[in-house]
C-alpha positions in Angstrom: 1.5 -2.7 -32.9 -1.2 -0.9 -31.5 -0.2 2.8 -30.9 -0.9 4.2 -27.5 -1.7 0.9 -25.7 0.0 0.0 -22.8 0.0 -2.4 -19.8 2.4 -4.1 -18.0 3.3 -6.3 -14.9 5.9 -8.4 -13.9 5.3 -11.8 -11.8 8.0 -10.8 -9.4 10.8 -9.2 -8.4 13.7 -10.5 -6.4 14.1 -9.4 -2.6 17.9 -10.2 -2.1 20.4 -12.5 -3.2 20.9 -14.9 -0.6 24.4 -15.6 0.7 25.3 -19.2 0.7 24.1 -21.4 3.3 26.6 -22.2 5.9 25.8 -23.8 9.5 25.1 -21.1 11.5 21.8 -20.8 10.9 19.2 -23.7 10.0 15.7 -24.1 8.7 13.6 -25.4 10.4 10.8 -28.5 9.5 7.7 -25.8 8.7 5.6 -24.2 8.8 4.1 -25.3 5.7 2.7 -23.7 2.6 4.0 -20.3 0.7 3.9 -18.8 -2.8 4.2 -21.3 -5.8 5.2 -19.7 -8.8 5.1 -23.0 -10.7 4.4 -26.6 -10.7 5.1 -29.3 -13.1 5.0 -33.6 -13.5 8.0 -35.5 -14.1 6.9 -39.0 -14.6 5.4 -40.1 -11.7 7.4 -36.6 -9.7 6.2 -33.5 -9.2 8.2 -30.0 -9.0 7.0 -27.2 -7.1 8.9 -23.8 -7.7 9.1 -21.2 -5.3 9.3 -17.5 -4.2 13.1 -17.9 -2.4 13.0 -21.0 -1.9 14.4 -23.2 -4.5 12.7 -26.5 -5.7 10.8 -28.9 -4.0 10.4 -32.4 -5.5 7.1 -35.1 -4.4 6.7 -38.1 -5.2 3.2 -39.1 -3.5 1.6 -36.3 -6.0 1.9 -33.4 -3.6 1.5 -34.9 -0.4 4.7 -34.9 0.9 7.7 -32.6 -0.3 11.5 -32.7 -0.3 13.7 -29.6 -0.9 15.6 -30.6 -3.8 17.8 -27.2 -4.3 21.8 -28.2 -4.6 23.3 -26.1 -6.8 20.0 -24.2 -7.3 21.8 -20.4 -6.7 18.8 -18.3 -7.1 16.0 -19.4 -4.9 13.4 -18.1 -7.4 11.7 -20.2 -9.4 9.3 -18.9 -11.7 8.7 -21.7 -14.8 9.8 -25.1 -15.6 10.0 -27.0 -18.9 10.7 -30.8 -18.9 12.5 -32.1 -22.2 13.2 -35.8 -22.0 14.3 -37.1 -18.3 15.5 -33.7 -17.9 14.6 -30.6 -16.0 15.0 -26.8 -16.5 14.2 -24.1 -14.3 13.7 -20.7 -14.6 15.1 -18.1 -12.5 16.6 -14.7 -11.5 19.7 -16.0 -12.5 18.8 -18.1 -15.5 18.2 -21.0 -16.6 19.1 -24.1 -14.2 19.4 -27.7 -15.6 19.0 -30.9 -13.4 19.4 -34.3 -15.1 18.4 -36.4 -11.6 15.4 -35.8 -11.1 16.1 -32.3 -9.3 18.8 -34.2 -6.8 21.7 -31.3 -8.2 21.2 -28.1 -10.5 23.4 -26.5 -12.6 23.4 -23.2 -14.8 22.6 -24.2 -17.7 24.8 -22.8 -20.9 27.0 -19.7 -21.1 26.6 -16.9 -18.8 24.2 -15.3 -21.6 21.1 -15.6 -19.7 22.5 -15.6 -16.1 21.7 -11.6 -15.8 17.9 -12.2 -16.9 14.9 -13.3 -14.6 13.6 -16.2 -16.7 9.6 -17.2 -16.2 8.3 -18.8 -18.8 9.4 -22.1 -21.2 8.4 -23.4 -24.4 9.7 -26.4 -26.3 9.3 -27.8 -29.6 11.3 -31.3 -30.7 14.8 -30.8 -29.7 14.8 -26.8 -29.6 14.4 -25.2 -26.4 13.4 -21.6 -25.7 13.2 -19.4 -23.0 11.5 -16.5 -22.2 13.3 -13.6 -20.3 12.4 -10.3 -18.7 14.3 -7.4 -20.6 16.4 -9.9 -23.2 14.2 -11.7 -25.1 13.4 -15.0 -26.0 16.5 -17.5 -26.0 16.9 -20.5 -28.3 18.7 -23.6 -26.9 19.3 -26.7 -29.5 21.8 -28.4 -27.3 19.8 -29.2 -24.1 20.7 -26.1 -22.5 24.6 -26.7 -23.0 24.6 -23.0 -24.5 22.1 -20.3 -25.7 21.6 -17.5 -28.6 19.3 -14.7 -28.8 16.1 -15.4 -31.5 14.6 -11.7 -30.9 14.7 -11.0 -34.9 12.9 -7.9 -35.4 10.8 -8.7 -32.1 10.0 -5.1 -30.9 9.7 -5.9 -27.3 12.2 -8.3 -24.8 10.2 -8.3 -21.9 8.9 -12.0 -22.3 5.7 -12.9 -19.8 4.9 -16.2 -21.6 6.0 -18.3 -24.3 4.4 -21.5 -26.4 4.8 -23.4 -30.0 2.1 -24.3 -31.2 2.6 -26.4 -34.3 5.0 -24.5 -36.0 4.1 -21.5 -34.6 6.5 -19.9 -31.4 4.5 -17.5 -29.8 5.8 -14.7 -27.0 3.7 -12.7 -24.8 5.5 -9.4 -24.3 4.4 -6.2 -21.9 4.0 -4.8 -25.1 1.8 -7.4 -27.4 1.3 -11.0 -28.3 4.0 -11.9 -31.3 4.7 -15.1 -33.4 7.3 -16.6 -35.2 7.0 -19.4 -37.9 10.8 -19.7 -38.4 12.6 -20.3 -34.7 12.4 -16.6 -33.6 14.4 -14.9 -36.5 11.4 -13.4 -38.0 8.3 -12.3 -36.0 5.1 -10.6 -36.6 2.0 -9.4 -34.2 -0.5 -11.6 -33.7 -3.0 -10.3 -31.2 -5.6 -9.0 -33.0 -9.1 -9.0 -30.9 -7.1 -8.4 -27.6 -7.8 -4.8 -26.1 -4.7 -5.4 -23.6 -2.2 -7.3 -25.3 0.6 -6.5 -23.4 -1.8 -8.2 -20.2 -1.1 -11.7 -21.3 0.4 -14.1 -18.7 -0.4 -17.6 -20.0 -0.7 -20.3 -23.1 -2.3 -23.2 -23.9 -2.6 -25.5 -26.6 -5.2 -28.0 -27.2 -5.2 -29.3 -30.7 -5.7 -26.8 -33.3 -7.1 -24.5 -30.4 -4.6 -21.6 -28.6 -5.9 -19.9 -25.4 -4.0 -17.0 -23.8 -4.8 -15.8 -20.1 -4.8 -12.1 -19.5 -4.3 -10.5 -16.1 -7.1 -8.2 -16.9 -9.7 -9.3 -19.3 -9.9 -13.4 -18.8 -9.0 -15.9 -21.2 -8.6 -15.3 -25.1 -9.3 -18.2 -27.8 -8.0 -19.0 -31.6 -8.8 -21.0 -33.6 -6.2 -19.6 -36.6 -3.0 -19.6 -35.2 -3.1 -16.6 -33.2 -4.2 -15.0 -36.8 -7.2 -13.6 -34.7 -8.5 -14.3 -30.8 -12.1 -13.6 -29.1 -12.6 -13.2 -25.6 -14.1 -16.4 -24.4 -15.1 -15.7 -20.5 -19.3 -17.2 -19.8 -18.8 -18.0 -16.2 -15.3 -16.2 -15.2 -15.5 -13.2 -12.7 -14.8 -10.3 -13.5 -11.6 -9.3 -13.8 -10.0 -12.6 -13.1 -6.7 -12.1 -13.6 -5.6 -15.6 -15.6 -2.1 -16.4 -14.8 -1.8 -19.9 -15.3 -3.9 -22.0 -17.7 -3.5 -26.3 -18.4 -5.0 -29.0 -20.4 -6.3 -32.4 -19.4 -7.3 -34.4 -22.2 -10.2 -32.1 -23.8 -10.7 -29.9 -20.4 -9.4 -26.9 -20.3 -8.5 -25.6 -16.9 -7.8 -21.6 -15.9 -5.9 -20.8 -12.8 -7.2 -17.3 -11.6 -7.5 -14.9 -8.7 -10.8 -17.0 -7.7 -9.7 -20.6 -7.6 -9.6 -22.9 -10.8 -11.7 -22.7 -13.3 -13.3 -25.7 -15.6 -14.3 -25.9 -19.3 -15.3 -28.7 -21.4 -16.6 -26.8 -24.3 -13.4 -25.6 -25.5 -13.4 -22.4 -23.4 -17.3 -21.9 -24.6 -18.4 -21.7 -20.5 -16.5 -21.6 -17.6 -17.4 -23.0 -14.0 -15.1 -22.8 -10.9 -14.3 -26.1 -9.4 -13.3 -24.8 -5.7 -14.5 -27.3 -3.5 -12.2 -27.6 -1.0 -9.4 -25.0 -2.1 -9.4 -22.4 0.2 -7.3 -20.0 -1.3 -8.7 -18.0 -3.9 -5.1 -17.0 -5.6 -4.3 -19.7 -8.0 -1.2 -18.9 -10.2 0.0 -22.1 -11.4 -1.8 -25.6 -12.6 -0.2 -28.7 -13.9 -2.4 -31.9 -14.7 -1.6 -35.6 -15.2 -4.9 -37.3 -16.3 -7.1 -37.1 -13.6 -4.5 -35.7 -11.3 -4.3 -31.4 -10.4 -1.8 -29.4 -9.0 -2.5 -26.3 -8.2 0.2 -23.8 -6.8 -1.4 -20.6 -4.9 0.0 -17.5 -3.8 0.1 -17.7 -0.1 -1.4 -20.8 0.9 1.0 -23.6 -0.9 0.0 -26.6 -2.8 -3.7 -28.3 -3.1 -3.9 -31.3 -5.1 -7.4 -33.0 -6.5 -7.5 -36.7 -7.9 -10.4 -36.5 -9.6 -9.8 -33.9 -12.4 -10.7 -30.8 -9.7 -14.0 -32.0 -8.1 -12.3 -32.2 -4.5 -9.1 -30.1 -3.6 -7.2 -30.3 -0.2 -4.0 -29.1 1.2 -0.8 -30.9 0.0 1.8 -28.9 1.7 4.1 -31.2 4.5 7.5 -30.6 4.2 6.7 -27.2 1.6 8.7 -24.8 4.0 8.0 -21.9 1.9 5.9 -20.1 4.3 6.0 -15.9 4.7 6.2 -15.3 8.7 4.0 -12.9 10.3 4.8 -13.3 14.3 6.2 -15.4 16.3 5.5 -16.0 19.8 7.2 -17.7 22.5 4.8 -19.2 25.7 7.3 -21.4 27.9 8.5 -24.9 26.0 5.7 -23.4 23.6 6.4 -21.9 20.0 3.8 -20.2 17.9 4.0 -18.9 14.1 1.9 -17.0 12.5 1.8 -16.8 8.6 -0.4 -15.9 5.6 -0.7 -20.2 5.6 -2.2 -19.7 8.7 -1.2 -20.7 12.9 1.4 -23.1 13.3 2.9 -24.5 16.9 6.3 -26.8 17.6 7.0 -27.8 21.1 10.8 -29.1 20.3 12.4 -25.6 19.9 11.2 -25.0 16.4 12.7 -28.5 15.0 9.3 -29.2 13.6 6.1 -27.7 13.0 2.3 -28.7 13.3 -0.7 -27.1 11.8 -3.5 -25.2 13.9 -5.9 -24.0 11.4 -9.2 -26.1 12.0 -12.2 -23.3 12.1 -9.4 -20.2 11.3 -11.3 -18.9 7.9 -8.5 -16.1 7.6 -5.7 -17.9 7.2 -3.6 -14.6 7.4 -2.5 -14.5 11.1 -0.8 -11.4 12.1 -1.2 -11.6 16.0 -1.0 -14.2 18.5 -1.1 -14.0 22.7 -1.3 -16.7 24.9 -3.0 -16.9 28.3 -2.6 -19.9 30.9 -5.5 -21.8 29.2 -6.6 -19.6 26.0 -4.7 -19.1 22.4 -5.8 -15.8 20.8 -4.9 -14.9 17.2 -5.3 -12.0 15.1 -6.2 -11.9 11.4 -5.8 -10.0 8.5 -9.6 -9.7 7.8 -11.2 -12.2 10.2 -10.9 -10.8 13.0 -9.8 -12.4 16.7 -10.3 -16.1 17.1 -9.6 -18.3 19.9 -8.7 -21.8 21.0 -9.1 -23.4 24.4 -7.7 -26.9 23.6 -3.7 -25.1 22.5 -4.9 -24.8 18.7 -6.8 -27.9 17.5 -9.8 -25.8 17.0 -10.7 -21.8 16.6 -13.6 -19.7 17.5 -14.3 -16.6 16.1 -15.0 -13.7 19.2 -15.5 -10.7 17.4 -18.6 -9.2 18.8 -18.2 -5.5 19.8 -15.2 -5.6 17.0 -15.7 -3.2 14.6 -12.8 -3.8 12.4 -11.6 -6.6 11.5 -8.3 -6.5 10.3 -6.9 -6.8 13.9 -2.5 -6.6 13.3 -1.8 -6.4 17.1 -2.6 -8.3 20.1 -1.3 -7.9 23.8 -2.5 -9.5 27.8 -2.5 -7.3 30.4 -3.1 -9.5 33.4 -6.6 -10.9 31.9 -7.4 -8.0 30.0 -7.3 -8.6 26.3 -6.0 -5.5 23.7 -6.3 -5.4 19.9 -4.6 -3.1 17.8 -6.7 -2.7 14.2 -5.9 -1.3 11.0 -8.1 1.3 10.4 -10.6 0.9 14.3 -8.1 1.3 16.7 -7.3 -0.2 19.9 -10.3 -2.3 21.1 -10.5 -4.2 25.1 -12.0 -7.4 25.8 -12.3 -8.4 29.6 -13.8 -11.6 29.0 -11.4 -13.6 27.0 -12.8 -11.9 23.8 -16.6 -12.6 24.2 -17.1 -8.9 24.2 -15.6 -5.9 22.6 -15.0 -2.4 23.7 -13.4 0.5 21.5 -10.5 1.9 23.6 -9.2 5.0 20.7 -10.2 8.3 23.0 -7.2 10.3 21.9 -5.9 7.7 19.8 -5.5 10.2 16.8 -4.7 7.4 13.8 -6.1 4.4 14.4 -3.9 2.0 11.7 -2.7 0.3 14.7 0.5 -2.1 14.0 1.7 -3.5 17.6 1.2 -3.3 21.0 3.4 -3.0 23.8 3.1 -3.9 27.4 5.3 -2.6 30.3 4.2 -2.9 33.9 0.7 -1.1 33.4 1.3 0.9 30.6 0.3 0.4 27.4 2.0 1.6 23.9 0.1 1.4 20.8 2.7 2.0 17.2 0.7 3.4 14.4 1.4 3.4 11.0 1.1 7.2 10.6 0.9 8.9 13.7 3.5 7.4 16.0 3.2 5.9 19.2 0.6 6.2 21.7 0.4 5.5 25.6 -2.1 4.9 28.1 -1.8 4.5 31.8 -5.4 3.5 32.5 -5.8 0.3 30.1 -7.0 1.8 27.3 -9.2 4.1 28.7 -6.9 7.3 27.1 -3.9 7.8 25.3 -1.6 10.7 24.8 1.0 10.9 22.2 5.0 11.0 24.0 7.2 10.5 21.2 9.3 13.7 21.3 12.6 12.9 19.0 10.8 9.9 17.4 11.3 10.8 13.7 9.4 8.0 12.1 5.8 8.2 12.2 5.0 4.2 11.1 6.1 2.1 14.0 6.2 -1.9 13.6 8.0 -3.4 16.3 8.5 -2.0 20.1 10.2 -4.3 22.5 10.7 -3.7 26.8 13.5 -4.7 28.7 13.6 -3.3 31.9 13.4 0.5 32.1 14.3 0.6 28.5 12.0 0.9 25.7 12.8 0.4 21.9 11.0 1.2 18.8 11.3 -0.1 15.5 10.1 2.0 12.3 9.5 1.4 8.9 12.8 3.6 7.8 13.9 5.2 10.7 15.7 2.3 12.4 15.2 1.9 15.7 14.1 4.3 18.7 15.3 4.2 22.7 13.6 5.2 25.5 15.0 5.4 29.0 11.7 7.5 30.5 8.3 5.9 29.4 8.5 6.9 26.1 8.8 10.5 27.0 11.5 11.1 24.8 13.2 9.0 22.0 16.9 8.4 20.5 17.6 7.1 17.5 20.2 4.2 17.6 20.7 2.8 14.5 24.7 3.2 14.4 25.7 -0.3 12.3 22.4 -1.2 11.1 22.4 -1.3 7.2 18.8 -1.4 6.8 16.2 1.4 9.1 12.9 -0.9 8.0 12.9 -3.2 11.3 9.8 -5.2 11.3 10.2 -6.9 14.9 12.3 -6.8 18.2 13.5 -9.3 20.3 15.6 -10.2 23.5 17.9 -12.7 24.9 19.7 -11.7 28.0 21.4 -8.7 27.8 21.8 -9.0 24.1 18.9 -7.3 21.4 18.4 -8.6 18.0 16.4 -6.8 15.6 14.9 -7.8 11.9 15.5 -5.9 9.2 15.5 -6.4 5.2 19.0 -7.2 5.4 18.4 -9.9 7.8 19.0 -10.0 11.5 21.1 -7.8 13.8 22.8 -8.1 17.3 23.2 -5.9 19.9 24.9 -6.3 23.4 25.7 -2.8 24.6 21.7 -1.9 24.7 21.3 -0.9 20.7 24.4 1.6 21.3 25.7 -0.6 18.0 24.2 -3.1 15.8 25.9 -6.1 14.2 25.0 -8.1 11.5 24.0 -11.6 12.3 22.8 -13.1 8.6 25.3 -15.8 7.6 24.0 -18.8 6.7 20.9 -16.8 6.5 18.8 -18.1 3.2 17.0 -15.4 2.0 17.8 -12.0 4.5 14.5 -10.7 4.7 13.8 -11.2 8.4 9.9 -10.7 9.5 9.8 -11.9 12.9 12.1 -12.9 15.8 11.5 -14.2 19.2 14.2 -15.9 21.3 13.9 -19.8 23.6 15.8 -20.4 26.1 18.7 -21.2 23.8 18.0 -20.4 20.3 16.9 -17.4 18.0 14.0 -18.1 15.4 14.0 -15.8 12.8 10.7 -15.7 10.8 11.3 -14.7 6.8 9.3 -13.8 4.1 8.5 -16.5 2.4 11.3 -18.6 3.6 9.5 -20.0 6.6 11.3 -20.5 9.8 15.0 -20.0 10.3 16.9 -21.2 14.1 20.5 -20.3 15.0 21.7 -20.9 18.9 22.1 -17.7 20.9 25.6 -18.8 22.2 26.9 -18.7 18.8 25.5 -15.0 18.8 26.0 -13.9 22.0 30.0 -15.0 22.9 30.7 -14.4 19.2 31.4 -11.4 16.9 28.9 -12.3 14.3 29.8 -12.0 10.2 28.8 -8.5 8.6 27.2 -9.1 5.5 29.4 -7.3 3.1 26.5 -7.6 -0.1 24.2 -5.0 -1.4 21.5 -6.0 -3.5 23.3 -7.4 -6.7 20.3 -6.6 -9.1 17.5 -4.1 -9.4 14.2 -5.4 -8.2 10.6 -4.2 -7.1 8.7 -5.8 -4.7 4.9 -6.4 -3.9 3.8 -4.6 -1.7 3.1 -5.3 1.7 0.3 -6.1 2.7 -1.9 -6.6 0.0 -4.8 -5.7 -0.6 -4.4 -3.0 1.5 -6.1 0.1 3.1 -5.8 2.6 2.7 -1.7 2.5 3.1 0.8 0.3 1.6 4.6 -0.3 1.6 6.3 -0.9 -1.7 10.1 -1.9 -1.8 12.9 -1.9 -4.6 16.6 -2.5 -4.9 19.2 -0.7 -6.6 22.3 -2.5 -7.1 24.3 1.0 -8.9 23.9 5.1 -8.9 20.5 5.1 -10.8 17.5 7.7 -11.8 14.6 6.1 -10.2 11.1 7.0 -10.6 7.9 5.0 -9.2 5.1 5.9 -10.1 1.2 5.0 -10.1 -1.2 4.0 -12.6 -5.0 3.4 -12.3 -6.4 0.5 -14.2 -6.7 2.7 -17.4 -2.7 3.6 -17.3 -3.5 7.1 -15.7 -1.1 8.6 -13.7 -2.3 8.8 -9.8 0.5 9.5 -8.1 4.8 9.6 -8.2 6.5 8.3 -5.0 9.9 8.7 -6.3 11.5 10.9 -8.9 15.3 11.4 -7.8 18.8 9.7 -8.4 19.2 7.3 -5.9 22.2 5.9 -4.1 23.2 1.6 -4.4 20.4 -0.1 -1.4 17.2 -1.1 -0.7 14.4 1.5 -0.4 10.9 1.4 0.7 8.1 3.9 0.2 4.6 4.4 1.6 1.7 5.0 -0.6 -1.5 6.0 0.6 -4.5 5.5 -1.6 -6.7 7.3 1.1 -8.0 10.0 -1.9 -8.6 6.8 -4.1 -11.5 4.4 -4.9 -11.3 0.9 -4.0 -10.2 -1.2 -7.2 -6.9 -2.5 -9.1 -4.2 0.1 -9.2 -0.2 -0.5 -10.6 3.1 0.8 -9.8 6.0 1.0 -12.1 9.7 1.2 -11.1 11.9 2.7 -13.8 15.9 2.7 -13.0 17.8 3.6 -15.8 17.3 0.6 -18.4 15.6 -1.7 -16.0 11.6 -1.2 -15.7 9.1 -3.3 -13.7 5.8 -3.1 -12.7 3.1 -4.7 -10.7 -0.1 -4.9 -9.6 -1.9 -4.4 -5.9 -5.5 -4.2 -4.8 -6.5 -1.0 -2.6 -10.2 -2.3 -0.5 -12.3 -0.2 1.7 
């Protein structure tokens, strides 16, 4: 092993275990799209695996999808392998077995992997391996019936990928590239030629020929069984970061973050076949002949029949989505996601698509006037629609910045809230653009709050703002507001609440001249959006939703039956509650249930450690980066440049059982790839984000 050579990264990191799903809440049809870990053919099926939300089976080659999850425990799929008629998945949990086509699941074999997040699968005859984060690689001879360590002298058990080529197993670790010529009890290095071999994410085999995708440095080729590799990358961008890579007769195909990639020259030149695919984060492929599946990070499924030359969206019925807002306008529901704008008229039943002429997908913000849709992106600015979503137009003149998080109507005047410009005022429906920031002293603007003529602008570092004179100035009444990162703020009457990343949630009973916290019940202070119903408040936190009826003097939990408890976004109908999740799409439960009820506490802490990514991503110049800790533990998290130099250490203390969340801010630091590492006791992690400016 190389001495002094380290990098690491980790796919993912669980948010929660969910609690099981019982009928108090439901999800609903959409919206459509998410993050696909993995995707795989069955015969004529195919499998798409997701980030908390099970398994999804199609069998029109993507166009339509059916959640095929029974008995699937852990919603996170990371890696299938298909032996036979039968199919494993890979997991937080373990490995999960179905035998009917993905109908029921079951754990497969002994308890001995159930403590291990397995991503990756390699299979060779009857023998069946597994690759796990932190134990190793697994050996199965028995179709998953029961399992045994192969690890032999194998210096490193943090498994990122796994293949057998031939008779050779090989296992990408966070430390190297190994291989074993005798079933895992014996293994030697073999990554000679690979500056970063503890970067690999990805095999492939095609004949005599092994490629090997690296987060960092592109695609690797041998041609002597992994005896030697060169870098082989004509044509890839730079840093590409290759996490999923597939054959197709003597193609070879590279999934990066810039689309798909095409080589028919045995990895000699590269060309991107992107027509079509508009999501550059590609981090799984599958191919059957002519047919390509391609699972992205954000944005879902696209499929191509003809070997990658056209891709489109293959999403309906993928409810994997990660909620940004959700906003209510009469019979009229809108979602905003990172798959774009989505609209139901039947109380959330069932979703439609909005997206024609949106090119930022990333919707953060959405108001609705009498005849005009507005929307706010992540980087494209403020579009608008006329005819209730079937087309956008971009109205950004004036706007400076574009990554607009906030948008608000005061009678028919138009606010944005920007990360990074401010507040900004359109008068005419968003044709023009006027900075509105004179006192606003930090300009990462998150949301926007309207009561009678008043407006409240949350920051992400500097509080809460208000003006009296539409925009014109703001001054800074927060006395006893504690947290400076505000992310939700909600009006009901003469009462004002706040909500803050880690300081719960804020009252105010005089115009936000004074603030008290209110947070008595709440299990969770990161509350990412307010709502109200009635008399009754409902807040979303990382533990899922809470109730209040005595006017946030005491919270509630309201989560069971609640897939997946990360709640991003409520708003309330006239008789139900939507609650918008990350990455879980859109959840409904009737308000009667909630509000003549005592809801069910959620008793569970986080029953494994975990990091998250951070949110959002790229980002600038701050980010939010989350972790669980399911026992006592000595945490650091720390930050790494691209070169494994130390930038900065968030945490270095013993930490109490729960789920944290710490701000960085890069604002000292160039724009480029950074990583953070979690270390808790035994259990490390790491991952990667992207700070642009």
């Amino acid at each position: 092993m190389k001495s002094g050579t380290w990098i690491f990264f980790s796919l993912c990191a669980a948010i929660a275990n969910p609690q099981p799903v019982v009928a108090q809440w439901t999800q609903t049809n959409g919206p459509y799209g998410g993050n696909v870990y993995c995707v795989t053919f069955l015969g004529t099926r195919v499998f798409a695996g997701t980030n908390g939300n099970g398994v999804f089976m199609s069998t029109d080659n993507g166009s339509n999808w059916t959640r095929v999850s029974s008995g699937l425990s852990n919603p996170y799929v990371y890696a299938f392998a298909v032996s036979g008629a039968d199919i494993y998945a890979g997991t937080d949990a373990g490995v999960f077995r179905s035998t009917n086509n993905g109908t029921t699941w079951a754990e497969s074999g002994s308890p001995a992997l159930s403590s291990y997040t397995v991503q990756s699968f390699a299979t060779s005859g009857a023998d069946l391996y597994a690759g796990a984060l932190g134990g190793g690689v697994f050996l199965s001879t028995n179709s998953g019936a029961s399992w045994a360590p192969v690890n032999g002298n194998l210096p490193d058990t943090s498994i990122q990928a796994l293949a057998v080529s031939g008779s050779g197993l090989f296992a990408a670790s966070q430390t190297g590239v190994f291989r074993s010529t005798d079933r895992g009890a014996h293994w030697t290095e073999a990554d000679s030629g690979i500056v970063f071999p503890g970067d690999i994410r990805a095999f492939a085999f095609s004949g005599t020929d092994l490629f090997a995708g690296s987060d960092l440095e592109g695609v690797f080729h041998s041609t002597n069984n992994g005896a030697s590799w060169t870098g082989t990358n004509s044509g890839l961008p730079d840093f590409p970061g290759v996490y999923a890579l597939a054959v197709s007769g003597t193609n070879i195909l590279a999934g990066i973050y810039g689309g798909v990639y095409l080589s028919t020259n045995g990895g000699g030149t590269w060309t991107g076949i992107n027509a079509g695919l508009t999501t550059p984060y590609v981090q799984s492929l599958a191919a059957s002949g002519t047919v390509l599946i391609a699972g992205t990070q954000n944005s879902g499924v696209y499929h191509s029949s003809d070997g990658g030359g056209q891709w489109a969206e293959a999403n309906a019925g993928l409810t994997n989505t990660w909620i940004n807002v959700l906003t209510i306008s009469g019979s009229d529901i809108f979602a905003g996601s990172v798959s774009g704008a989505f609209h139901s008229s039947d109380g959330g039943k069932n979703w439609n698509e909005m997206n024609s002429g949106l090119t930022d997908k990333s919707v953060y913000a959405i108001a609705v006037s009498t005849t005009r849709i507005f929307a706010g992106t992540q980087n494209g600015g403020v579009f608008v629609s006329s005819n209730h979503g079937t087309d956008w137009t971009p109205v950004n003149s004036g706007l400076t910045n574009k990554s607009v998080f906030a948008l608000a109507l005061l009678d028919s005047t138009l606010i944005a809230g920007t990360y990074g410009g401010g507040v900004f005022i359109s008068t005419n429906s968003g044709s023009h653009w006027t900075p509105a920031d004179s006192g606003l002293t930090s300009h990462l603007v998150r949301t926007i709050g309207v009561s009678g003529a008043d407006l409240y602008a949350g920051t992400a570092t500097g509080g809460l703002f208000l003006s009296t004179n539409r925009g014109v100035t703001w001054t800074h009444p927060d006395t006893g507001l504690t947290s400076s990162e505000i992310r939700a703020f909600l009006v009901s009457g003469a009462d004002l609440y706040a909500g803050t990343n880690g300081g719960g949630i804020f009252h105010s009973t005089n115009r936000g001249g004074s603030w008290t916290a209110t947070n008595t019940g709440l299990t969770d202070l990161y509350v990412g959006s307010l709502a109200r119903a009635g008399t009754s408040l409902f807040a979303a936190t990382g533990d899922g939703p809470f109730i209040s009826t005595n006017g946030g003097a005491t919270w509630t939990a309201a989560d069971t039956g609640l897939a997946g408890n990360y709640v991003t976004a409520l708003a309330a109908t006239a008789n139900d509650l939507l609650a918008g999740t990350l990455y879980q799409g859109i959840w409904s439960r009737p308000l009667s249930e909630m509000t003549t009820a005592v809801p069910f506490a959620s008793a569970s802490g986080p029953r494994r450690f975990g990091l998250d990514q951070n949110y959002p991503n790229p980002f600038n110049p701050t980010t939010t980066i989350g972790y669980q800790l399911p026992a006592v533990s000595d945490v650091q998290l720390v930050v790494y440049d691209i070169l494994g130099r130390e930038v900065a250490v968030l945490v270095h203390a013993v930490k109490q059982p729960g789920a944290y969340r710490v701000r960085f801010d890069g604002s000292q630091l160039a724009s480029g790839v950074y990583f953070y590492r979690l270390t808790a006791g035994s259990f490390v992690q790491t991952r990667k984000f992207l700070m642009v400016k």
